[in-house]
MITI-841441 format. One record per residue: residue in one letter; x, y, z of N, C-alpha, C in turn; chain. Coordinates in steps of 0.05 Angstrom, whole numbers, plus 5000, padded with zeros to 4 digits. Example, Ala and Ser with C-alpha at 12.3 -4.5 7.8 and 13.67 -1.06 7.14 Angstrom:
<lumvexs>
<torti:a, n.X:5264, n.Y:4886, n.Z:5156, ca.X:5246, ca.Y:4910, ca.Z:5156, c.X:5264, c.Y:4934, c.Z:5156, drengu:A> .
<torti:s, n.X:5257, n.Y:4955, n.Z:5142, ca.X:5273, ca.Y:4979, ca.Z:5143, c.X:5258, c.Y:5001, c.Z:5157, drengu:A> .
</lumvexs>
This chain:
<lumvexs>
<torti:x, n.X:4856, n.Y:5226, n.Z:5131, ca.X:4882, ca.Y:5214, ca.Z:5127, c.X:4886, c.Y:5212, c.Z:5097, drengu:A> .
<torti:x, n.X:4919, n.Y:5227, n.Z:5082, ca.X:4917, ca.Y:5218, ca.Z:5056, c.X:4934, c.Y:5192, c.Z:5057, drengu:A> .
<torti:x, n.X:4922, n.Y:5166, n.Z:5041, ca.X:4926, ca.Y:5138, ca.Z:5036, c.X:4936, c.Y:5139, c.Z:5002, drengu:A> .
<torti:x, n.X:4959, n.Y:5138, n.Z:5007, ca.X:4974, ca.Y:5125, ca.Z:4975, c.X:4968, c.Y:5099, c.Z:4974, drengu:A> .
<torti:x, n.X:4954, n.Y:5094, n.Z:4944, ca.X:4947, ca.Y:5064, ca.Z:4935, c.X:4953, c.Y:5065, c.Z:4913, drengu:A> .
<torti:x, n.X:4975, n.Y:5037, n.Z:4918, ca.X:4999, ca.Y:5039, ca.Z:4895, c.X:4995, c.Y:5005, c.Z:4884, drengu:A> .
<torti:x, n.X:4984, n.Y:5008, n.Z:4860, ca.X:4967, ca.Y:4985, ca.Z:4843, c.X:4958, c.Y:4989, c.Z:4818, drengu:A> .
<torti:x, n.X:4968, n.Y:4974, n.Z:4798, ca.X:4961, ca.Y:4971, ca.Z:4774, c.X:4939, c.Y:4964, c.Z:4768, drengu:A> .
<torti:x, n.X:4926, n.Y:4962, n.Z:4780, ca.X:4889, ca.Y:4945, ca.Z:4769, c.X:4873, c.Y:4979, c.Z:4780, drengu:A> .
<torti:x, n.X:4859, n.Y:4987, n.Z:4764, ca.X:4855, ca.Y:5015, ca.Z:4758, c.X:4820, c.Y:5008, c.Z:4781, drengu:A> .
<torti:x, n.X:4818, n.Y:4978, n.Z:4770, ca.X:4792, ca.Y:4962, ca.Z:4795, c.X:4791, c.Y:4966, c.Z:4821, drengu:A> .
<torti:x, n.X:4826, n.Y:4957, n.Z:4826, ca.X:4828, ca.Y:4952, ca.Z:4853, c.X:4831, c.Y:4983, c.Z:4862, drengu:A> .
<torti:x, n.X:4839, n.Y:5006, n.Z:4856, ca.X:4837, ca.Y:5025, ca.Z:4862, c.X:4821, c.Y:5032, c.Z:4863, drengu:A> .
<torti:x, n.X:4799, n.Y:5038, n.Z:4860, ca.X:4775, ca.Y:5049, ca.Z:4854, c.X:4753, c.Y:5039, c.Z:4874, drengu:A> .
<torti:x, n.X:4765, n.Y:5008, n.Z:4878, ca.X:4745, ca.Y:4995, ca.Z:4900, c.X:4759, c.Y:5001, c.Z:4930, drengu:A> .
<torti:x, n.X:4779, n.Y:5009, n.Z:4930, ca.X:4790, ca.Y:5021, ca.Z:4956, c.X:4776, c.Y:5046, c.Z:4956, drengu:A> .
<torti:x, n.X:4785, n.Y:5062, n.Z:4944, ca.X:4777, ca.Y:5092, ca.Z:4942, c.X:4735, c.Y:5085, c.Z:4952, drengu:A> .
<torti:x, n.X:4728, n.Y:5072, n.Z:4945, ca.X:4694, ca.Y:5064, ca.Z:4949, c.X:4697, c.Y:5050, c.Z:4978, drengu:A> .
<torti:x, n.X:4715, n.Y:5035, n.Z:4989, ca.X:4708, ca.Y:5030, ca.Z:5017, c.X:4721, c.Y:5050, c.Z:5035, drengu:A> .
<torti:x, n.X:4732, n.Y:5068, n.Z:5030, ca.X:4751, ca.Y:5076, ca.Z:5052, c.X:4738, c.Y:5109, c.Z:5036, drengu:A> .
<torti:x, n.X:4710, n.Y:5109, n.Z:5039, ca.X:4705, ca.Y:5139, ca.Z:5027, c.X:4716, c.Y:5165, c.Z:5047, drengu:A> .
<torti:x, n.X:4714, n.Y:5161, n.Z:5069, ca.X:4733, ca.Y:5190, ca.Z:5091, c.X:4758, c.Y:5193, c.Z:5096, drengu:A> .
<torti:x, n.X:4774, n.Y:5182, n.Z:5075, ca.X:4806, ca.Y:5185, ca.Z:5071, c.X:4805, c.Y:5188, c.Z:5042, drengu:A> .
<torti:x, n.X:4823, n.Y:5215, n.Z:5034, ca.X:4836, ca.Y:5215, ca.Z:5018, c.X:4856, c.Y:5196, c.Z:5005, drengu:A> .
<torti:x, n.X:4847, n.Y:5188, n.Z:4984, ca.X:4862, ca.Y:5164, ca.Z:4961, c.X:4878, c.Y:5182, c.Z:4943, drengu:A> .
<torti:x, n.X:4903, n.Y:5171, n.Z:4939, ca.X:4916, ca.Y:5189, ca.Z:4918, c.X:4932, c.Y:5160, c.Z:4909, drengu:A> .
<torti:x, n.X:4930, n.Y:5158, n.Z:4882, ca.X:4931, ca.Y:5139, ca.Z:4864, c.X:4957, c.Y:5134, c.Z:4853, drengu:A> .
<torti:x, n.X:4970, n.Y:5108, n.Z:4850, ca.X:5002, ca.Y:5105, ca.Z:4834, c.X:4994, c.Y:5083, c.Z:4822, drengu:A> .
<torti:x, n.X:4992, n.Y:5080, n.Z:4790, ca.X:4993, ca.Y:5042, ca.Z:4788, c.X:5021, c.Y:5035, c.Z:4774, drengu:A> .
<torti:x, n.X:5051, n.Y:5053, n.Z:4780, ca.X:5070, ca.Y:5037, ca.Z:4783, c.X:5080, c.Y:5042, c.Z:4803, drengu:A> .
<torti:x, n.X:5111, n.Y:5028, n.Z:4811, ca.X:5134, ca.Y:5039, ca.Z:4823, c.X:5141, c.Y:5064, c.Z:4819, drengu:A> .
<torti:x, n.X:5153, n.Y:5071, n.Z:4806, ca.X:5168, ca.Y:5093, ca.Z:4792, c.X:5148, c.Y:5117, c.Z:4801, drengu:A> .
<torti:x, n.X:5121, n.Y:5115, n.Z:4786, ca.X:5105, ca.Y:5138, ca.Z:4796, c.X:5092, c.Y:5134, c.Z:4830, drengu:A> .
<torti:x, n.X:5097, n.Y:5127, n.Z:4843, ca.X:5093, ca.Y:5122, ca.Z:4870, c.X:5115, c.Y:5133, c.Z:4885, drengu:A> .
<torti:x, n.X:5141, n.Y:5123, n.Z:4879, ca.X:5167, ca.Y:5141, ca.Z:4887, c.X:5172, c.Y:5166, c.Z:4884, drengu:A> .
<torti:x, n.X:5153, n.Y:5169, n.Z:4847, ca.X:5155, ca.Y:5200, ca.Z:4850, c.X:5146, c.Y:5223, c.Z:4868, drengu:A> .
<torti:x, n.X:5120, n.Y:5207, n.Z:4873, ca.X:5092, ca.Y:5223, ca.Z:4884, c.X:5111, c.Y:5217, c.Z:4915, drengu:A> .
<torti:x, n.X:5125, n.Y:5195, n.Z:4927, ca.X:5126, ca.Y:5202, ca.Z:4955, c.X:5152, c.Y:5214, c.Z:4957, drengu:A> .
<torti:x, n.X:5164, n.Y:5223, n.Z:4938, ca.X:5186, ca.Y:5250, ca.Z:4941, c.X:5176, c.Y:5273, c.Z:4938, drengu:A> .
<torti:x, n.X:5150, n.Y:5289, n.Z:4930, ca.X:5133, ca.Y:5310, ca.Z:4920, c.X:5114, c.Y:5316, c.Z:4938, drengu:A> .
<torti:x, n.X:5110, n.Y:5296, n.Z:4955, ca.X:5079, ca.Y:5304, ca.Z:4978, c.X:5093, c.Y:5293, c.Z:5004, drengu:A> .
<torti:x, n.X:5086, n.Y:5314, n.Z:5016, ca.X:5095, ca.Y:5296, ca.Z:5040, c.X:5074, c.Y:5295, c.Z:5062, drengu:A> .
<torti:x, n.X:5051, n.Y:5301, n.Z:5051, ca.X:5028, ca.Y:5285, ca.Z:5070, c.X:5014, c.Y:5269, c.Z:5064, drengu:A> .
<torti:x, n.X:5028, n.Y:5247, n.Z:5056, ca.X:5016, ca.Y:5217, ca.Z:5049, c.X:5028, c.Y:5207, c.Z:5078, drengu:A> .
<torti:x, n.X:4995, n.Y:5194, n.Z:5092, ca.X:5003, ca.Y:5183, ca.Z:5124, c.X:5000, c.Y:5154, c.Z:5114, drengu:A> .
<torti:x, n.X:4999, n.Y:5148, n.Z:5098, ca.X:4990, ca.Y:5112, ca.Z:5092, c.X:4995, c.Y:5101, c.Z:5074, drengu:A> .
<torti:x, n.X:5008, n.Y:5082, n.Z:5065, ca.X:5005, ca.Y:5070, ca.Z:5033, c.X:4999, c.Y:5040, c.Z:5033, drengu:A> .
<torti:x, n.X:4977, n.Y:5034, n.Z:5014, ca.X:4971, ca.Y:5007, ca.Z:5006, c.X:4992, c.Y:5009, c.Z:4987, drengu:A> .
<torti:x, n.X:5003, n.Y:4975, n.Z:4988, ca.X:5024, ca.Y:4978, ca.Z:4964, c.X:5023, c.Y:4945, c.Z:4948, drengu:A> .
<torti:x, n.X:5013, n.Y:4944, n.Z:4923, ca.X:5014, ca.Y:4926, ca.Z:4927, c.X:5039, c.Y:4902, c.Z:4908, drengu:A> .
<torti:x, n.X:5037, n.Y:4881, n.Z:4921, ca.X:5065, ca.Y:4861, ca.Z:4910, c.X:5076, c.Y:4861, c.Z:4881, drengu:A> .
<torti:x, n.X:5062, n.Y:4861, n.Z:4857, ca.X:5067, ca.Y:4859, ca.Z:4838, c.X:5064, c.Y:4887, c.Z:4823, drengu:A> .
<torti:x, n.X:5072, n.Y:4895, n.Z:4809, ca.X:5074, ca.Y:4926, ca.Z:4798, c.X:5087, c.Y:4921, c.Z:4764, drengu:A> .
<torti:x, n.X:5070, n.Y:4934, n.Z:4747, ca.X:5089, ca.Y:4930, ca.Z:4717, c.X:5118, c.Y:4934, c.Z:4715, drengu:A> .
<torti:x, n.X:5132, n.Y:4956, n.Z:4729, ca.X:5156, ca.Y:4959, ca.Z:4719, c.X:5177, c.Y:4951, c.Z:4748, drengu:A> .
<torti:x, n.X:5170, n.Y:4940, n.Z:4772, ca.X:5180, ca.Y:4934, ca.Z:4799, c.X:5167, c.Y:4916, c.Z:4816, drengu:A> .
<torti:x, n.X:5177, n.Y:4908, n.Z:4831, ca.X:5163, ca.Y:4888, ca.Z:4855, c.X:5152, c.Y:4913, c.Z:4874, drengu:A> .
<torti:x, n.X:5136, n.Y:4900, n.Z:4888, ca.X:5126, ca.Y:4919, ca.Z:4909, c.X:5151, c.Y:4926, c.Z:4931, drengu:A> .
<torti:x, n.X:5169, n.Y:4909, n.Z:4933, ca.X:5177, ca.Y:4902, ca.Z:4956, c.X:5208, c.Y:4917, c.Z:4947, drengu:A> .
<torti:x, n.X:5209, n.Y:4918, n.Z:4922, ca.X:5230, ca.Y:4946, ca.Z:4907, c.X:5220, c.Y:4968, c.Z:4908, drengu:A> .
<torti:x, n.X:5203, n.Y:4974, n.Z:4909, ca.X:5186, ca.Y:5002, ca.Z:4917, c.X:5191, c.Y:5013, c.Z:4953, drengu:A> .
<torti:x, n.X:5183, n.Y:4985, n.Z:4959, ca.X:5180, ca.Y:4988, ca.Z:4996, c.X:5211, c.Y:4997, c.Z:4995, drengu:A> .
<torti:x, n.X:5235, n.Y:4980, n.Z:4991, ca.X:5269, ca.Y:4989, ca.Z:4996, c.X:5276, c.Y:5007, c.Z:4984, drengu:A> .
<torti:x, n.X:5264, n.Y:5025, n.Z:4972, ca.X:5276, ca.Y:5049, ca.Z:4953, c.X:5258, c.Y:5066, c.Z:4966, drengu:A> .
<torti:x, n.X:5240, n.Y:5070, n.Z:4986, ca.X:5230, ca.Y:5094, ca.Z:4993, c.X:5238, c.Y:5102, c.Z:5013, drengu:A> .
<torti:x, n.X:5237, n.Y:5133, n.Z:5015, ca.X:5257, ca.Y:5148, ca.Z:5043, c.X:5255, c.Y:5135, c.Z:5062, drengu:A> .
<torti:x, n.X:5275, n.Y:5132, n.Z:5076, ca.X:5274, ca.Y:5123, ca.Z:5109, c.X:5249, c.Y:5136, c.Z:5123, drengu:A> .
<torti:x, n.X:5239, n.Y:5163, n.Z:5113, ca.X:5214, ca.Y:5170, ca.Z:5130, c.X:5181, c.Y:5165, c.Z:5124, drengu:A> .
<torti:x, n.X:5186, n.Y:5145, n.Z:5105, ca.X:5165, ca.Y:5140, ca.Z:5100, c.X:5149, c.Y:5128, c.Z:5117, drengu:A> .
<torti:x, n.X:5123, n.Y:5135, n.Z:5107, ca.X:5089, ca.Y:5134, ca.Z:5119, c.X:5092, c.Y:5107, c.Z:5124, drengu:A> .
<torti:x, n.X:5082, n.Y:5088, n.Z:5147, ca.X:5073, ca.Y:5059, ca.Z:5147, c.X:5059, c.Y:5052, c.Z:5121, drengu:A> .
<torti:x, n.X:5073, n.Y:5029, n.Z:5114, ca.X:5062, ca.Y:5023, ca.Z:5084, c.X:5048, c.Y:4990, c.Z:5099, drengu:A> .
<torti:x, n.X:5021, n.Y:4974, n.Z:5083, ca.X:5007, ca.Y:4958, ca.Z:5084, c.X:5015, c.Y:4943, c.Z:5052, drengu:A> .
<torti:x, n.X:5024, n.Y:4926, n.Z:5043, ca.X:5032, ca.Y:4907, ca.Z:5022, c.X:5001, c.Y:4890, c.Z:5023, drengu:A> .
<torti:x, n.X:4995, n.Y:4891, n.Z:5000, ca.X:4978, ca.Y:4879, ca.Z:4979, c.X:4973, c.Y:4863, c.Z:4963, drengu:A> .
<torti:x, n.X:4976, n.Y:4835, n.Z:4967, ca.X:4980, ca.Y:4807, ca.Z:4949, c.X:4955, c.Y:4792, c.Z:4945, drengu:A> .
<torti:x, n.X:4958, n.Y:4785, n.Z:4921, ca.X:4936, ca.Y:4766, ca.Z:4904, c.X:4940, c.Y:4738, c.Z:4930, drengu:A> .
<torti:x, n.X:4959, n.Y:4732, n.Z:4931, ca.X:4965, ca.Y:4708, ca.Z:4949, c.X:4976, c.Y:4720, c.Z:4972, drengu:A> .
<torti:x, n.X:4968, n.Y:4694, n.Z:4986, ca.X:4984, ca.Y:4699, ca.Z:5023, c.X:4998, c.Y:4674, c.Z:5017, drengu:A> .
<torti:x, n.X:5023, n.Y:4680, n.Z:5018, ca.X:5047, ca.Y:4665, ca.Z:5022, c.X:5070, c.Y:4681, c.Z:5051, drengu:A> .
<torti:x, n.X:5077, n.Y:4657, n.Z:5066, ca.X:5089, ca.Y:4656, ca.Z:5089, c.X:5117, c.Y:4681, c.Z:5078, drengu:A> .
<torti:x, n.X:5131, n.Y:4664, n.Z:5067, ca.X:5148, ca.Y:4682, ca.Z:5049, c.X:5152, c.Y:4707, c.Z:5044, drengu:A> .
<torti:x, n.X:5127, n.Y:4713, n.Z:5029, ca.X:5119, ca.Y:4739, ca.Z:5026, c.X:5123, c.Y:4764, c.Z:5045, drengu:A> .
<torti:x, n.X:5099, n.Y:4744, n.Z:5061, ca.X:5096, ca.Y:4767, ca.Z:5094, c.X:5121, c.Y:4772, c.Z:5105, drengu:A> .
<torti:x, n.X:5145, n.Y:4749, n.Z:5105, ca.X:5167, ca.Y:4750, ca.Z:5118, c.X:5185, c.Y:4778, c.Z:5102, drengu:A> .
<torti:x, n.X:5186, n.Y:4773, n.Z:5079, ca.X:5204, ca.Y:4786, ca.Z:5062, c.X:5190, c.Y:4817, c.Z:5065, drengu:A> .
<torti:x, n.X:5167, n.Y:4825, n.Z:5069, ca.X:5158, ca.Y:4850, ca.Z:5075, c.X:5157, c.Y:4861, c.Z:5093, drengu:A> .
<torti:x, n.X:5158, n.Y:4845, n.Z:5118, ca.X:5158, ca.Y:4852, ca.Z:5134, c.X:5186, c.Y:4863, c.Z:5150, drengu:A> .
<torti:x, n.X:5211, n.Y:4844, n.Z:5138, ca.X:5241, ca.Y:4850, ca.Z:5134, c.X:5244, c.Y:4874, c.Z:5125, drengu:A> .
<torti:x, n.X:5226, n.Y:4878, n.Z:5103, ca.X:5232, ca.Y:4899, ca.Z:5087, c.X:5218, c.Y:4926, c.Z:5101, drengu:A> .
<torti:x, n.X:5208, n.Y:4920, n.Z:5116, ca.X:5194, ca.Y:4951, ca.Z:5136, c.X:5168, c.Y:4948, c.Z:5131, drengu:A> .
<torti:x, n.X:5148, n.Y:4932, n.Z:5131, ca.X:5128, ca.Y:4929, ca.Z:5119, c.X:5117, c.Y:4928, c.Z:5149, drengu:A> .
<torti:x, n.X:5085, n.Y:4945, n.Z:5163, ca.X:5079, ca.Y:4948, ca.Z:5182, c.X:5055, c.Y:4930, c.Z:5176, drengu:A> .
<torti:x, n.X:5049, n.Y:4920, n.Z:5151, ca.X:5020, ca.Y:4904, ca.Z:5156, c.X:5019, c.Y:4892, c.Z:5121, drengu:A> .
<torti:x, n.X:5005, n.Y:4868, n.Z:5124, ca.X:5000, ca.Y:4854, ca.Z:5100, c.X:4980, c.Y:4849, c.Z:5106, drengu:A> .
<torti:x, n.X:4957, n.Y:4847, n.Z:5074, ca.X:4932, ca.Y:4835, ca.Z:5070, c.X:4930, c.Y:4825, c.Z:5041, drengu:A> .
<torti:x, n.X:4912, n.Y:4802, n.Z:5033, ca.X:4911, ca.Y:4792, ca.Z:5020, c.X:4895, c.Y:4811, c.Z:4995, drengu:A> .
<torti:x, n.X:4888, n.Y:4814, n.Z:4975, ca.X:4871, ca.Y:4823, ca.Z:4953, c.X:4838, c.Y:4807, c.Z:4962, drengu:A> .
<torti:x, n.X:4837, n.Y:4790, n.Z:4972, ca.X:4808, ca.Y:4779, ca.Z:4977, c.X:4804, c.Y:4789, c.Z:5002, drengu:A> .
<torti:x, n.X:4804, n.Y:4818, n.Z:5012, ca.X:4801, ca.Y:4821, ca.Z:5031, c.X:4766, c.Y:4837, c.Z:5025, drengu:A> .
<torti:x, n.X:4753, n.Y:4831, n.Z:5053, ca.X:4722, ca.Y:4844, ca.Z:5056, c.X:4735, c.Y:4880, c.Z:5066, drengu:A> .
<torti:x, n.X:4710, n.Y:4891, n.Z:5063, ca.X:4714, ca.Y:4918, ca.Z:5073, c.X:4722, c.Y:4912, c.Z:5102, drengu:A> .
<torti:x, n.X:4715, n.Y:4899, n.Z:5117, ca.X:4725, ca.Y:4899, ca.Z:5154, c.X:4743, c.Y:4896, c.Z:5158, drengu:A> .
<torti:x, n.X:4761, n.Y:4873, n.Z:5142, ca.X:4785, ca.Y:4873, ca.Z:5135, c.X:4810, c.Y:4902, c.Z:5134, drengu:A> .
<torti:x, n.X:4800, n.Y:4910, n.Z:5107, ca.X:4810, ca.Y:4927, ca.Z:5108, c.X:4813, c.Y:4953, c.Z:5116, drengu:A> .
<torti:x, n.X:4787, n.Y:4955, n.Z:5138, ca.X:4790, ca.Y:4974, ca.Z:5144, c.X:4805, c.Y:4976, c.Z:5178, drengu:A> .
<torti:x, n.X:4798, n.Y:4953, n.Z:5182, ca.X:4821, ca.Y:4934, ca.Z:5208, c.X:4840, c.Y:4941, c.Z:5206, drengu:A> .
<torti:x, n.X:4859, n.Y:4936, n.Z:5181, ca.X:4888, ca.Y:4944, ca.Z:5180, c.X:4892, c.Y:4962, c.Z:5180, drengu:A> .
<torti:x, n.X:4878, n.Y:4981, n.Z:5158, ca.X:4890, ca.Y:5016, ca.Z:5156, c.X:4888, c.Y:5027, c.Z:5191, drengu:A> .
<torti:x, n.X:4871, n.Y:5023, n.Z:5204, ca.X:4864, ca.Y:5032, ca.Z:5230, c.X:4888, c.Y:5021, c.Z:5248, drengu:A> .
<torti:x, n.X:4900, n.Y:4995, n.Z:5247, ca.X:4916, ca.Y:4984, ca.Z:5262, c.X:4939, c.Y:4996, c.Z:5256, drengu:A> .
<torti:x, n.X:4947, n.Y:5001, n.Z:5225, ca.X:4969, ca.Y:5010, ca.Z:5218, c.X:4976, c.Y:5034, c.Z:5224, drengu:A> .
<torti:x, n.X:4946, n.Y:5053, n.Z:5222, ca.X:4957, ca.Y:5092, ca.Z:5222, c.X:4949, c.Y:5085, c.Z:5257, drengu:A> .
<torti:x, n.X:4943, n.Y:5064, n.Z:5269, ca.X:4944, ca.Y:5072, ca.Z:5304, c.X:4923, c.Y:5088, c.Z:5315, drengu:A> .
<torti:x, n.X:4902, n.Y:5086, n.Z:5296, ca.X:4870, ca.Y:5103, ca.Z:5308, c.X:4854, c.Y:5070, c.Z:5324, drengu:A> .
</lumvexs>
């Protein structure tokens, strides 16, 4: 599965890419270059995305991408009620926190792509 992980902490990328070693990771740490990349590929089946981004909200990223986009999973330092609501409004098929364990996350991607 190729998984877009769209995050400014070059950490947090890198430690996904290390738990989720049998999926393809293809990397965005803004908005702008995440939108680019999901107008240019069109076999990205998954995107971590996460809330805060240097030049956009995550959640401006999520409403500016094609109607056919891949199930995206939103990515927050915090779990706020709020949050989940507003992403999930926004087409968001799954939220997890940044303190998530590998089981965690590998829970969601699986729940989200439906294996």
């Amino acid at each position: 599965m190729n998984i877009l992980v769209i995050d400014d902490d070059a950490v947090m990328r890198s430690l996904v890419k290390a738990m989720l070693p049998e999926h393809d990771i293809i990397e965005a740490w803004t908005g702008g270059g995440a939108l680019t990349i999901l107008h240019e590929r069109l076999d990205i089946d998954l995107i971590l995305l996460d809330w805060m981004l240097p030049d956009i909200t995550g959640i401006s990223v999520l409403k500016a991408m094609p109607p056919d986009h891949p199930p995206v999973i939103m990515v927050t330092a915090k779990l706020l009620y709020e949050d989940h609501m507003a992403a999930e409004k926004a087409g968001a098929a799954g939220y997890i926190t940044k303190s998530f364990v590998l089981k965690n996350l590998r829970d969601e991607v699986e729940r989200v792509a439906g294996n």
